[in-house]
C-alpha angles and dihedrals in degrees: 000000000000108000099243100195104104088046093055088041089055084044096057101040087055088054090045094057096042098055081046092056091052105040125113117228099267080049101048081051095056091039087058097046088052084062110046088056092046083055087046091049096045082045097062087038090046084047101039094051086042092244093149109179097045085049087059095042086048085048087050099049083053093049098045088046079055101056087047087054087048102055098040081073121129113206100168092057102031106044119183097358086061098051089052091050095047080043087047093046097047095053087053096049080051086050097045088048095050092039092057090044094047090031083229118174089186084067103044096049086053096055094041085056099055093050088049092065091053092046095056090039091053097038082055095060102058107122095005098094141021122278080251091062091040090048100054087045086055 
């Protein structure tokens, strides 16, 4: 039997793009936040079974889902609430980055506990507030 793995990987990617394509912004930010727990997730798996370098590549994706998040940040329009989420997204880069160079679980749970938070707090504010009010949060 043919291994379809790289076939459902290719399918997936594909879904993924186009529902990015077609997001709107509130979406593209809950999209982003699916997959860096997915990474986090991959990470601890990756760490706990010693697979080292899918465990970095796992760590790198998050980060690199971080620094979108990061810079999607409004803080015009957001104020305070956006300078505790860049604070909040930068420790956890510093975390993430740790984490991958000490292979520490401790770090990446952590990390994958404080996004989780956001990522409930943003998913409940889908169509409570204006795409203004969603926009300066991001």
């Amino acid at each position: 039997m043919p291994n379809d793995t790289a076939g459902l990987n290719a399918y997936r990617a594909a879904q993924n793009q186009a529902q990015a394509l077609t997001a709107d912004p509130h979406r593209l930010i809950q999209l982003l936040f699916a997959n860096l727990m997915m990474s986090l997730q991959k990470a601890k798996g990756f760490l706990e079974r010693k697979q080292m370098s899918e465990k970095g590549k796992s760590i790198t994706h998050a980060i690199e889902i971080l620094l979108a998040l990061d810079e999607a940040i409004d803080e015009e329009k957001g104020g305070e609430l956006a300078a505790n989420l860049r604070a909040l997204y930068n420790y956890c880069i510093r975390q993430l980055i740790a984490a991958n160079q000490e292979c520490s679980m401790e770090k990446l749970e952590e990390v994958q506990r404080l996004m989780l938070e956001i990522k409930v707090a943003w998913d409940s504010i889908e169509g409570k507030t204006g795409d203004s009010d969603a926009a300066a949060a991001q």
